[in-house]
C-alpha positions as CSV (number, residue, x, y, z in Angstrom):
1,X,-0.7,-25.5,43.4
2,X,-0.3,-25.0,39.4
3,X,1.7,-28.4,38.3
4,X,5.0,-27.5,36.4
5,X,5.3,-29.4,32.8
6,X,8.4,-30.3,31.0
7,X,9.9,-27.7,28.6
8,X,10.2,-29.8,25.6
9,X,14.1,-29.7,24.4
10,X,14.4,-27.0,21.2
11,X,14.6,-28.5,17.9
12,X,18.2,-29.8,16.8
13,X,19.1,-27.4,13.6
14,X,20.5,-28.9,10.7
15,X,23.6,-28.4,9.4
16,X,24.0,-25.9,6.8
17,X,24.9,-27.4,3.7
18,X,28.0,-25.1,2.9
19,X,29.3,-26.1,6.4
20,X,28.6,-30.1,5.3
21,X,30.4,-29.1,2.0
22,X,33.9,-28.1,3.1
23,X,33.8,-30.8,5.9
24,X,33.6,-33.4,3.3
25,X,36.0,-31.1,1.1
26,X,38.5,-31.2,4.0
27,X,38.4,-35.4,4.8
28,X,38.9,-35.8,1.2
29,X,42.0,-33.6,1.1
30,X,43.3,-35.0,4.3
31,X,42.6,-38.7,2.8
32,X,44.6,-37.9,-1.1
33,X,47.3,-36.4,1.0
34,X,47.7,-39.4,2.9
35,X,47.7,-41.6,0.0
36,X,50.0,-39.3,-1.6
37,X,52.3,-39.7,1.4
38,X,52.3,-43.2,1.3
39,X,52.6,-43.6,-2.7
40,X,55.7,-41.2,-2.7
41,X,57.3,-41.2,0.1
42,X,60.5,-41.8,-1.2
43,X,60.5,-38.5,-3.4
44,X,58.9,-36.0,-0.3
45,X,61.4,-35.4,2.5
46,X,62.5,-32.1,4.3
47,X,65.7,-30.9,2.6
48,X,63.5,-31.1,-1.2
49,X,60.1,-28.5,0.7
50,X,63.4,-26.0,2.0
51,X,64.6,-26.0,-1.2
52,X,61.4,-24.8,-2.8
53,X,61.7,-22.4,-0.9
54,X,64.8,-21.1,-1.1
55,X,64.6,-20.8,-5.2
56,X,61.4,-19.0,-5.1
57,X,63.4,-16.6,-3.2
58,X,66.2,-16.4,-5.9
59,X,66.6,-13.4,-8.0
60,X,65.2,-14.0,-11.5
61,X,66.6,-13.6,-14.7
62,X,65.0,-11.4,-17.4
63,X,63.4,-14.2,-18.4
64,X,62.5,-15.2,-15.3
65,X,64.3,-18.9,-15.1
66,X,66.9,-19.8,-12.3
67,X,68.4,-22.6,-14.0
68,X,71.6,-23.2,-15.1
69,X,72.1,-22.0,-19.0
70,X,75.0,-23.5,-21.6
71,X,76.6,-21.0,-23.8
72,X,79.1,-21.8,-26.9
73,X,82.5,-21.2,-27.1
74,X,85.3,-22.0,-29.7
75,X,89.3,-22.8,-29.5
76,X,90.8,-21.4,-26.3
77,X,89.5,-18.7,-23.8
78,X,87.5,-18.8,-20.2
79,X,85.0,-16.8,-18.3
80,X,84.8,-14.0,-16.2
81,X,82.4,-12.1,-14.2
82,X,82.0,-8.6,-14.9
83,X,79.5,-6.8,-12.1
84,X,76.4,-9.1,-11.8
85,X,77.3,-10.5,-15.4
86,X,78.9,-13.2,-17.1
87,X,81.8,-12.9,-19.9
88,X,82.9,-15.6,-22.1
89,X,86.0,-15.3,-24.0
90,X,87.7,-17.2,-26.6
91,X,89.9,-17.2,-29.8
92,X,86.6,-16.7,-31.9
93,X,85.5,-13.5,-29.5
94,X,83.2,-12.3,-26.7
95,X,79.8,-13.0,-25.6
96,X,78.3,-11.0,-22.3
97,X,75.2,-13.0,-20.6
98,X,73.2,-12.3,-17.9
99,X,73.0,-14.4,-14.6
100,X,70.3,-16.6,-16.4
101,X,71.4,-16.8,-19.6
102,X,70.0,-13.8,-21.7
103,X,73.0,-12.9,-24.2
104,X,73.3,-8.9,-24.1
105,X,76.9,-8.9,-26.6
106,X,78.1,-11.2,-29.1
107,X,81.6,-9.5,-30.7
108,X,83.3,-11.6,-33.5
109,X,86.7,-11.3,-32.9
110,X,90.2,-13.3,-34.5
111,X,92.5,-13.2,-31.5
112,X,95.3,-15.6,-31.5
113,X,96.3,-15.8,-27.7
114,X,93.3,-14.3,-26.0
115,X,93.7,-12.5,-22.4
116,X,90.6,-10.8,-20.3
117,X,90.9,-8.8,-17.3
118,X,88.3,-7.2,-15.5
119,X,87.0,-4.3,-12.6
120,X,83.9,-3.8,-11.4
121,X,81.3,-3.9,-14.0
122,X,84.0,-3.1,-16.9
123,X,86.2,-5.6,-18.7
124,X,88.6,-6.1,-21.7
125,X,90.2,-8.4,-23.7
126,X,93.4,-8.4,-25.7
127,X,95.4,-10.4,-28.1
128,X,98.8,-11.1,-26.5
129,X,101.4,-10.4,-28.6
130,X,99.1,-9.1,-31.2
131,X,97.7,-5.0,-31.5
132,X,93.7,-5.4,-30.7
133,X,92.4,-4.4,-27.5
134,X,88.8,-3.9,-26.8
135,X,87.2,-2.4,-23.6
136,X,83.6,-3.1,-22.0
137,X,81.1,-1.0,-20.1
138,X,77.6,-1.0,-19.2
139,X,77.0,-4.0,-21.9
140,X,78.6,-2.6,-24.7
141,X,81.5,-1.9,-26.7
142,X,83.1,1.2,-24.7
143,X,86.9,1.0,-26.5
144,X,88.9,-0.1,-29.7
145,X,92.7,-0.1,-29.2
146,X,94.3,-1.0,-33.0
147,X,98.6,-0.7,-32.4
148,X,101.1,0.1,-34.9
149,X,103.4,-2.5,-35.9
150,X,106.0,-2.9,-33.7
151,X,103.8,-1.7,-30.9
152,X,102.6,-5.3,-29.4
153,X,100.3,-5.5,-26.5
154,X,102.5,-7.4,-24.1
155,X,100.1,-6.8,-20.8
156,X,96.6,-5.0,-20.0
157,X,94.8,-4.2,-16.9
158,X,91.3,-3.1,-15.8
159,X,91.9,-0.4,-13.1
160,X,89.2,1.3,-11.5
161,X,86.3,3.5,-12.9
162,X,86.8,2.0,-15.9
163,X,90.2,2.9,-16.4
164,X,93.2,0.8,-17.7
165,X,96.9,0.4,-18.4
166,X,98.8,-1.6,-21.2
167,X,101.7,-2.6,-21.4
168,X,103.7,-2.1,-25.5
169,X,107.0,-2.6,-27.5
170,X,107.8,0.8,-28.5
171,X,111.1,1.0,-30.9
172,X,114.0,2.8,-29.4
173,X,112.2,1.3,-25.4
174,X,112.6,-1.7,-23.5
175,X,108.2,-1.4,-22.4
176,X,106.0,1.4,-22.6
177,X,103.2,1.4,-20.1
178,X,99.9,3.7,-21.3
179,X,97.0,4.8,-19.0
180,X,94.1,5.3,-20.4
181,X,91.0,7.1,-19.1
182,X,87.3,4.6,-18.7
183,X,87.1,6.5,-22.7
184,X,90.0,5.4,-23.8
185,X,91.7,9.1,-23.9
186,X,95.9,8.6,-22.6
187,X,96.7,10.2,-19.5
188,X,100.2,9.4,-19.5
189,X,102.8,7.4,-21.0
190,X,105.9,5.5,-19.1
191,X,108.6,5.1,-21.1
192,X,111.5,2.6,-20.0
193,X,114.9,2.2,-21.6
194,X,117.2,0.2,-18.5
195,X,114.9,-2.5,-17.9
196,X,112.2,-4.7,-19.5
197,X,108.9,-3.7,-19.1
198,X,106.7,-7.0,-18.8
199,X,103.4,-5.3,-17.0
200,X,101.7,-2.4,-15.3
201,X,98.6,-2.0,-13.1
202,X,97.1,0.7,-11.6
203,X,95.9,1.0,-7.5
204,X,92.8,1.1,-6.4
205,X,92.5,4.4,-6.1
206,X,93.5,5.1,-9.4
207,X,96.7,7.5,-8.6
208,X,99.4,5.4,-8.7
209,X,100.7,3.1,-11.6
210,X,103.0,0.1,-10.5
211,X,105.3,-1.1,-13.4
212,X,107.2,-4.5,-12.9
213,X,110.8,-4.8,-14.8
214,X,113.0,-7.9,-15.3
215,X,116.7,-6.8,-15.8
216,X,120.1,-7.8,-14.5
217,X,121.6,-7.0,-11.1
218,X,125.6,-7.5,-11.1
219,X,124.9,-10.2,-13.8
220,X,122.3,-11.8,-11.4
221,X,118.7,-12.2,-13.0
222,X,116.4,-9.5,-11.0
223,X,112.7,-8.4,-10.9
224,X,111.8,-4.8,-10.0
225,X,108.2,-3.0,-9.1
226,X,108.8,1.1,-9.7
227,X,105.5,3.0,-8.6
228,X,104.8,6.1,-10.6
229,X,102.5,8.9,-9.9
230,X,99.7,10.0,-13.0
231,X,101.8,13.6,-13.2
232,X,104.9,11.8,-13.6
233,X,107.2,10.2,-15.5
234,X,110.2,9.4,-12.6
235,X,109.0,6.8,-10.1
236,X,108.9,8.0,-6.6
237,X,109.5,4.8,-5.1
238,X,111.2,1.2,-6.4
239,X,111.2,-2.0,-4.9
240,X,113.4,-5.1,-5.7
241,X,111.7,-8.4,-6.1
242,X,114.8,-10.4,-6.1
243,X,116.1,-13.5,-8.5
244,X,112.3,-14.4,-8.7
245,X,110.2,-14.4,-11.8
246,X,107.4,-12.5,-10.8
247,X,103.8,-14.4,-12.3
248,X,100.9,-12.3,-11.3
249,X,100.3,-8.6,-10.0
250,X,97.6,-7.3,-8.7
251,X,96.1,-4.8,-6.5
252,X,94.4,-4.9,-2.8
253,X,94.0,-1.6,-1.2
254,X,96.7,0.2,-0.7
255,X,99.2,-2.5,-1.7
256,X,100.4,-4.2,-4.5
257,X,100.7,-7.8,-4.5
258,X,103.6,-9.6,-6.8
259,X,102.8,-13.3,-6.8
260,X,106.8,-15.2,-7.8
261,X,107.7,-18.3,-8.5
262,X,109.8,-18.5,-5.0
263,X,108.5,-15.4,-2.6
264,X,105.5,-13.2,-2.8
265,X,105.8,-9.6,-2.1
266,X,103.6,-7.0,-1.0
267,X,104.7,-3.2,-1.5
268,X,102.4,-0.5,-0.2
269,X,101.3,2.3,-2.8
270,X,102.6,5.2,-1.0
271,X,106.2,3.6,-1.5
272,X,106.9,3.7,2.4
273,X,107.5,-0.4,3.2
274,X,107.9,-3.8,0.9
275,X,106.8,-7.1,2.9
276,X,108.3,-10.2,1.4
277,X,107.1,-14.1,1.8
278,X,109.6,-16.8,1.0
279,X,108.6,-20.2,0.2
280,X,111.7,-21.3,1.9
281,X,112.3,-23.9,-1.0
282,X,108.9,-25.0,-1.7
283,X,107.2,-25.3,-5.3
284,X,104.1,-22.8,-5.9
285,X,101.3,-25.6,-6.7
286,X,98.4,-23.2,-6.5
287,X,97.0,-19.3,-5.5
288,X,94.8,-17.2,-5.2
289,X,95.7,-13.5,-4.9
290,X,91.7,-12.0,-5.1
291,X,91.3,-12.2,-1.2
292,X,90.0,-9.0,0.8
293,X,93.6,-8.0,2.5
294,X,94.9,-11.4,2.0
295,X,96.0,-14.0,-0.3
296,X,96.4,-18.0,-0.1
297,X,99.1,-19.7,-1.8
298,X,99.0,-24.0,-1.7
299,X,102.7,-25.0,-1.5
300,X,104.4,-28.5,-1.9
301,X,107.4,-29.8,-1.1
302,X,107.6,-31.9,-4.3
C-alpha cells in the first residue's frame, strides 16, 4: 500500500502594490479627517453640510454668484420687483438688476415725488404732480409720457399685458383717466366733471376700468368707485364708499379692492355686488392688499 504524503500548502501571493497603495491612501484619509474633526469641530455641524447643499441648488445669476449684491440709490424712492427682476427707483431715476446683481437699465431721471407701479414683468414710474411718465418692458425703455401744462399726472397704474391707466388735470374737468395700450397708443379717455377724480386702475382682465371719485353727498364728505367698460364713456355700474378716504386700490380677480382709512370694500368687476368691512372704530396700523383672494389689515385700538 502506496503511502500518501502531505500536499504542501500553495504559496501565499503578495499583495499587489496598487492594492497596498489605496489601502494606505484610504488610512491616511480616514486619519486627516479625524484630525480635521477634532481641530474644527466647532465650525462642522449638520445645518452648515444642508446648506451646501441647498445653494448649489440655487438658480445662478448671469454671473453665476448667489450672494446678496448692494446697488446705489439717491434722495427718496424704493424697490420693486418686476417678473424675476429687481427695480430701484429714486428722485435721481431707475436702475433694473437682475436677481444677482447684473444691472440691465440705468435711466437718469429728475423726478420730484417719485411713484412706481408694476404687473408682471412690466413697470413704470411717474412724477406725482409733475408730467413725466415712463413705462418698462422686457428690460428696456417701452414708453415716454411728457403732459401739457396743466395736465398733471395725479395717479398711474400697471394693468395687465402691459397696459396702463393715468390719472390727469384736464382744464374745464375735475380728473381725466387715460388707458393706454402695453405701446403707449390711447384707447379711451374718461372724462369727469361732478366729482374729483383721484385714481383709476384697470381689472385683471383688462376690460373694465374702475375710477375712484371724492365728492360731496348732501354736504357729507363721500368716496365713490364708477366701473367703466373700454367702449365706453358712461359707467355701467357705481358704488359708494362712504365718509371714508379711500388710500389704496387695487385689483384681485374679478374684484376691486378699495383699502379706507375706516372700512375696506370690495366691489366685483361685473358691477353685480359691493362687500364692505368696517373697522368698527379701530385705527388702520398696517396692510397688505397683494394676497391671492384675500387681504390682511393689522388694526389697533389706539
Amino acid at each position: 500500500m502506496e503511502e500518501l504524503k502531505p500536499v504542501p500548502p500553495a504559496p501565499k501571493k503578495k499583495p499587489n502594490i496598487f492594492v497596498r497603495l489605496l489601502a494606505f491612501l484610504v488610512t491616511l484619509a480616514l486619519l486627516l479627517g479625524a484630525v480635521a474633526a477634532v481641530v474644527y469641530r466647532d465650525r462642522l455641524n449638520f445645518d452648515s453640510i444642508r446648506r451646501w447643499f441647498v445653494y448649489r441648488s440655487l438658480e445662478k445669476s448671469d454671473s453665476g454668484q448667489t450672494e446678496s449684491f448692494q446697488y446705489d440709490s439717491a434722495g427718496k424712492g424704493g424697490y420693486s420687483r418686476v417678473g424675476d427682476d429687481l427695480l430701484v427707483w429714486s428722485t435721481a431715476g431707475v436702475r433694473l438688476y437682475s436677481s444677482g446683481g447684473v444691472e440691465y437699465l440705468n435711466e437718469s431721471l429728475t423726478l420730484n415725488r417719485p411713484v412706481a407701479d408694476t404687473c408682471g414683468s412690466a413697470a413704470l414710474i411717474y412724477d406725482t404732480g409733475g408730467n413725466v411718465l415712463h413705462t418698462y418692458e422686457d428690460r428696456s425703455t417701452s414708453f415716454v409720457l411728457n403732459t401739457e401744462q396743466g395736465h398733471e399726472i395725479l395717479s398711474a397704474r400697471m394693468g395687465p399685458g402691459g397696459s396702463f391707466a393715468v390719472t390727469t388735470r384736464e382744464s374745464g374737468y375735475k380728473g381725466v383717466v387715460t388707458v393706454y395700450s402695453s405701446g403707449g397708443h390711447p384707447v379711451v379717455g374718461i372724462r369727469i366733471s361732478t366729482r374729483f377724480v383721484t385714481d383709476g386702475l384697470l381689472s385683471d382682465d383688462g376690460k373694465t376700468v374702475a375710477v375712484l371719485t371724492v365728492g360731496q353727498n348732501e354736504d357729507v364728505f363721500e368716496s365713490g368707485l364708477d366701473l367703466y367698460a373700454l367702449d365706453g364713456d358712461v359707467p355701467f355700474a357705481s358704488y359708494s364708499l362712504g365718509n371714508n378716504a379711500i388710500l389704496d386700490l387695487r385689483a384681485d380677480g374679478s374684484a376691486f379692492w378699495a383699502l379706507g382709512e375706516s372700512s375696506l370694500s370690495v366691489a366685483r368687476a361685473d358691477g353685480s355686488a359691493a362687500v364692505h368691512y368696517d373697522y368698527a372704530g379701530r385705527y388702520l396700523k398696517d396692510y397688505a392688499l397683494e394676497g391671492d383672494g384675500f387681504s390682511a389689515l393689522l388694526l389697533g385700538k389706539y
